[in-house]
C-alpha positions as CSV (number, residue, x, y, z in Angstrom):
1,X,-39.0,37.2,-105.1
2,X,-42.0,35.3,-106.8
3,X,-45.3,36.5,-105.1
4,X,-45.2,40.3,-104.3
5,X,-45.6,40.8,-100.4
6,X,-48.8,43.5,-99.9
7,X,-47.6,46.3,-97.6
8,X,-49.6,48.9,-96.0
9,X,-47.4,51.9,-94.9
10,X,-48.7,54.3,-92.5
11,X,-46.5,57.5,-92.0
12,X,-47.4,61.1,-92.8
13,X,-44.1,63.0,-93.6
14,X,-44.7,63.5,-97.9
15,X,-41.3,63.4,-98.6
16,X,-40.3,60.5,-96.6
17,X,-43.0,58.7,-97.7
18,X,-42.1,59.4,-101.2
19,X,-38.6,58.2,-100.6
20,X,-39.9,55.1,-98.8
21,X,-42.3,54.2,-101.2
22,X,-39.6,54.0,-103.8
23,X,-37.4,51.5,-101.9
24,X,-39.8,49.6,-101.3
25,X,-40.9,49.3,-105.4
26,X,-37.5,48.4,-106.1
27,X,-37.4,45.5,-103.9
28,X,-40.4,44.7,-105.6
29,X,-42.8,44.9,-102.4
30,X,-46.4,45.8,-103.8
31,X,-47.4,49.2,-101.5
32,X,-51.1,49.0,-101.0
33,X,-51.4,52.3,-100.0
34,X,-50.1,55.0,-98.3
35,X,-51.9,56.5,-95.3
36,X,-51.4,58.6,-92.8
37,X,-54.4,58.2,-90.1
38,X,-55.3,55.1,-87.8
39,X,-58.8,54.7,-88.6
40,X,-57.4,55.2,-92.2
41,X,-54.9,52.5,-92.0
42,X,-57.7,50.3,-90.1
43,X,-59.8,50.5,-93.0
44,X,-57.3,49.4,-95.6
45,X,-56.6,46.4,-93.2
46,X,-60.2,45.2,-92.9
47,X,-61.0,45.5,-97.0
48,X,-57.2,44.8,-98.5
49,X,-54.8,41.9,-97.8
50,X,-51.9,43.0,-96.1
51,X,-49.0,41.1,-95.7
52,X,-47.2,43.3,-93.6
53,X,-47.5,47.1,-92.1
54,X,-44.8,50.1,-92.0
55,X,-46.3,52.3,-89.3
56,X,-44.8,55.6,-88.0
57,X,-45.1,55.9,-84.6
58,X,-45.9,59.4,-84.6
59,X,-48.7,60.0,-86.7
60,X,-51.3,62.8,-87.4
61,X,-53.1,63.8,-84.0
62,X,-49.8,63.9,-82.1
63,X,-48.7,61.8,-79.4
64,X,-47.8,58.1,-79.9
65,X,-50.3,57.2,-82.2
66,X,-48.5,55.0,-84.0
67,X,-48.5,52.6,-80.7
68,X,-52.1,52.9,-80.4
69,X,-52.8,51.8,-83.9
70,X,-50.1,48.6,-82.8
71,X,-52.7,47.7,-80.2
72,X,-55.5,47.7,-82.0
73,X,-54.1,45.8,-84.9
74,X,-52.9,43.5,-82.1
75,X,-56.3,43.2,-81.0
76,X,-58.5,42.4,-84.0
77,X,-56.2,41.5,-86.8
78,X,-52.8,38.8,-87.3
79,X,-51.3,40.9,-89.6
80,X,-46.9,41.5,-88.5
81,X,-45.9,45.1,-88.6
82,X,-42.6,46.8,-87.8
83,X,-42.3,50.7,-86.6
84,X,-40.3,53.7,-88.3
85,X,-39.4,56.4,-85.7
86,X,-36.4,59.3,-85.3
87,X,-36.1,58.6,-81.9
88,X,-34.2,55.2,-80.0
89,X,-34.5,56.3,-76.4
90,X,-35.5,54.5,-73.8
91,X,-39.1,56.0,-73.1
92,X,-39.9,55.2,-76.5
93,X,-38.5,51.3,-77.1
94,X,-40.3,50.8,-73.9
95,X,-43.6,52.2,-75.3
96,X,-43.4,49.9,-78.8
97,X,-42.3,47.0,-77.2
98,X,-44.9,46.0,-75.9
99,X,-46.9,45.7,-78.6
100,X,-44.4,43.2,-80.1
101,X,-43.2,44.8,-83.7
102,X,-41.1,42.6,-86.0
103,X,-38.9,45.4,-85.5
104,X,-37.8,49.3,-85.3
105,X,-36.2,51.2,-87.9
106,X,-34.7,54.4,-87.0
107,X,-34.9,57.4,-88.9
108,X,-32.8,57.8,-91.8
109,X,-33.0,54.5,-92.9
110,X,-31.6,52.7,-95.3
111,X,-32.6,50.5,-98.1
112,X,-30.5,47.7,-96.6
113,X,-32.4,48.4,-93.2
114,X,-35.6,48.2,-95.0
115,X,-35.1,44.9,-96.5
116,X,-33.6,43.0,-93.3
117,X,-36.7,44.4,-90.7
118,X,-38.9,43.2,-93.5
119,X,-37.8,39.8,-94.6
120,X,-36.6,39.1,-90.9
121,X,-40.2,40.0,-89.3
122,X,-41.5,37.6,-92.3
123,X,-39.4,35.5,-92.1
124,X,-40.1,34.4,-87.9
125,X,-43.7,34.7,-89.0
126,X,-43.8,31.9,-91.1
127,X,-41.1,30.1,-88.8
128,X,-44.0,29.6,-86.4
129,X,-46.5,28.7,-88.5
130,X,-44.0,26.0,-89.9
131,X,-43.1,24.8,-86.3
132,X,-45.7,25.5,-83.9
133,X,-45.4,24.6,-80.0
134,X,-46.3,21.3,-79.3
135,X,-47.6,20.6,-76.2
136,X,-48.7,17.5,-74.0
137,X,-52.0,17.7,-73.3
138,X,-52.8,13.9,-72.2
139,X,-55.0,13.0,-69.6
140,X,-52.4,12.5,-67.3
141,X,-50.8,16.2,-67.5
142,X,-52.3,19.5,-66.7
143,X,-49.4,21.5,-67.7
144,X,-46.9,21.8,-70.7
145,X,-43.1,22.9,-70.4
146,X,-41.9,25.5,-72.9
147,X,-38.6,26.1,-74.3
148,X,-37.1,29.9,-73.0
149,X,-33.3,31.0,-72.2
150,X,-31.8,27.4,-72.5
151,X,-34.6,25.7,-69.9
152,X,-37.8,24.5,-70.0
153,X,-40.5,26.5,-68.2
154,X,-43.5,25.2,-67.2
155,X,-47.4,26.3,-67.1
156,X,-50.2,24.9,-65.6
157,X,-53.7,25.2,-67.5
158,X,-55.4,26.0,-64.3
159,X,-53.5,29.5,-64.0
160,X,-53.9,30.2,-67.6
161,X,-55.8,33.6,-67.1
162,X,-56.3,34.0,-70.9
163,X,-54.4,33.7,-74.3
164,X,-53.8,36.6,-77.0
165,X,-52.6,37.3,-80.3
166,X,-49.7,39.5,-80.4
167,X,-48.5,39.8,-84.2
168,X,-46.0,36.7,-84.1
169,X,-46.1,35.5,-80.4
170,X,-49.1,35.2,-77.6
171,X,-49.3,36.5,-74.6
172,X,-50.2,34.0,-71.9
173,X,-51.6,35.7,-69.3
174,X,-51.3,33.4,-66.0
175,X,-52.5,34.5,-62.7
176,X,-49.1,35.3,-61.5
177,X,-47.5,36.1,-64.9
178,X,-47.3,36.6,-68.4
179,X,-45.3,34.3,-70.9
180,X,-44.9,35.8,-74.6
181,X,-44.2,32.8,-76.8
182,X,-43.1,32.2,-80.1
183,X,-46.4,30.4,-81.8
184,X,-49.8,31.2,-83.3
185,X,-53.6,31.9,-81.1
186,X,-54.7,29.1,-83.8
187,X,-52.4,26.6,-83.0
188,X,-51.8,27.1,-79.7
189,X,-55.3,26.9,-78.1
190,X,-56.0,23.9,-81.0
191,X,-53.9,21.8,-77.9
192,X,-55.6,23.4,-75.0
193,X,-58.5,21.2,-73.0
194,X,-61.5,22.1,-75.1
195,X,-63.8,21.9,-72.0
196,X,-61.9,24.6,-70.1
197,X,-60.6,27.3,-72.7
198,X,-63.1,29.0,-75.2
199,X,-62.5,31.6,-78.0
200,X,-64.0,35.1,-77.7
201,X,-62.7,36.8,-80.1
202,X,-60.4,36.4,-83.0
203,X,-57.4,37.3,-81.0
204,X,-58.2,36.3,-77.5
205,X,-59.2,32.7,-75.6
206,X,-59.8,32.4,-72.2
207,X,-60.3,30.0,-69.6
208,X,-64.1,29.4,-68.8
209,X,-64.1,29.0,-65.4
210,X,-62.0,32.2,-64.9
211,X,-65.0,34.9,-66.5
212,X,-66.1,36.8,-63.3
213,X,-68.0,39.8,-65.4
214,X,-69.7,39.6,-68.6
215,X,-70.8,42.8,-70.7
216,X,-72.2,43.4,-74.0
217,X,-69.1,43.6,-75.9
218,X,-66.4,42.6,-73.6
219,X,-66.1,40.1,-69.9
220,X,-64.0,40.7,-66.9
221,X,-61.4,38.5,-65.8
222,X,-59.4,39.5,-62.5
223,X,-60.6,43.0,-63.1
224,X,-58.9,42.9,-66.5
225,X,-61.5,43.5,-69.7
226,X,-61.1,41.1,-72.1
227,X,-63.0,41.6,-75.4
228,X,-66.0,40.0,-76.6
229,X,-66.9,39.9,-80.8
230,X,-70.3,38.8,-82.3
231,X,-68.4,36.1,-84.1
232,X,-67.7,34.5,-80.6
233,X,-70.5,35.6,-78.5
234,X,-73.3,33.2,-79.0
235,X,-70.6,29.8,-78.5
236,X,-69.9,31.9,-74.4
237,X,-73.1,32.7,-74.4
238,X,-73.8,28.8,-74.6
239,X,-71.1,27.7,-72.4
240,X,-72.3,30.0,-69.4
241,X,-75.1,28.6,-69.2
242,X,-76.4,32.0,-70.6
243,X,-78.3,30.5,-73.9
């Protein structure tokens, strides 16, 4: 397999963990560790590299908290995770969908079910890296046509609302809808007019003239909160005006 992929599982049922665990060391994946809170799994995020995350969506606290640790990966980190869960209903597909997973494994699982979410999810991550979405941004054009269902869509920059980092796609959020798209934050707002979008955080760009609030730790656009980090406030700070 050459280099070991680093993965973080985050699941708190012992003996599943212990069964899981052991899959996942004989297809020589390198388990960082094994935790079974958010904040826990958060930590190991921000002082470990992690390749990829295995998180349960029903962790210790109750509720969904497996979803809630999705967003917030989502919101501050790129790293791909996929979800184990015992239940395939409706309710809850439509609850970890939207925080785009490489996949869902449903409980019992197999070590052939393992393997494919794993090396599939990894697999589309690098596929965007290696081709990323080109798009026209010459002087003459104010808009770029993306590739969806057979036709080519197309978005104007001036509706462009704000751009985030969703695992491997973004979410561009226009003023009339979203597009999820297969490419990278990085890439992505690399092709954007430079005067118009700015970065303000490491998962999130936005267009300038589109800011109608701006807090502390966060700004407001069409009564949406959009976060802010110290990394990226000084740079909106500056081009407000504010600095």
């Amino acid at each position: 397999m050459g280099k070991k992929i680093n993965i973080l599982v985050v699941h708190n049922e012992r003996i599943i963990d212990d069964r899981l665990e052991g899959i996942l060391s004989e297809l020589d994946y390198h388990v960082v560790s094994n935790v079974n809170c958010p904040n826990e799994a958060l930590n190991m995020i921000e002082c470990e590299k992690i390749d990829l995350a295995i998180l349960d969506i029903n962790l210790k606290g109750g509720g969904s908290k497996g979803v809630e640790l999705a967003h917030r990966i989502n919101e501050a980190h790129d790293i791909p995770f996929v979800y184990l869960t015992s239940y395939s209903d409706v309710e809850t597909i439509d609850a970890v969908k939207n925080t785009y997973p490489g996949a869902c494994i449903v409980k019992p699982f197999s070590k052939e079910d393992l393997y494919s979410a794993i090396e599939i999810t990894l697999a589309n991550i690098k596929k965007i890296k290696d081709k990323p979405l080109e798009i026209n941004t010459t002087k003459s054009r104010d808009f770029f046509f993306y590739k969806t269902k057979g036709r080519q869509d197309k978005i104007a920059f001036k509706d462009i609302l704000w751009v985030e980092s969703a695992n491997n796609y973004i979410v561009v959020k226009c003023s009339y809808k979203k597009f999820v798209l297969r490419e990278t934050l990085e890439h992505f707002t690399s092709q954007l007019p430079a005067n118009r979008f700015i970065r303000t955080h490491r998962s999130f760009a936005v267009q300038i003239d589109k800011i109608d609030t701006l807090n502390k730790s966060n700004l407001v656009i069409a009564d949406q909160s959009v976060p802010v980090s110290r990394k990226y406030r000084s740079q909106v700070l500056k081009e407000l005006g504010l600095k």
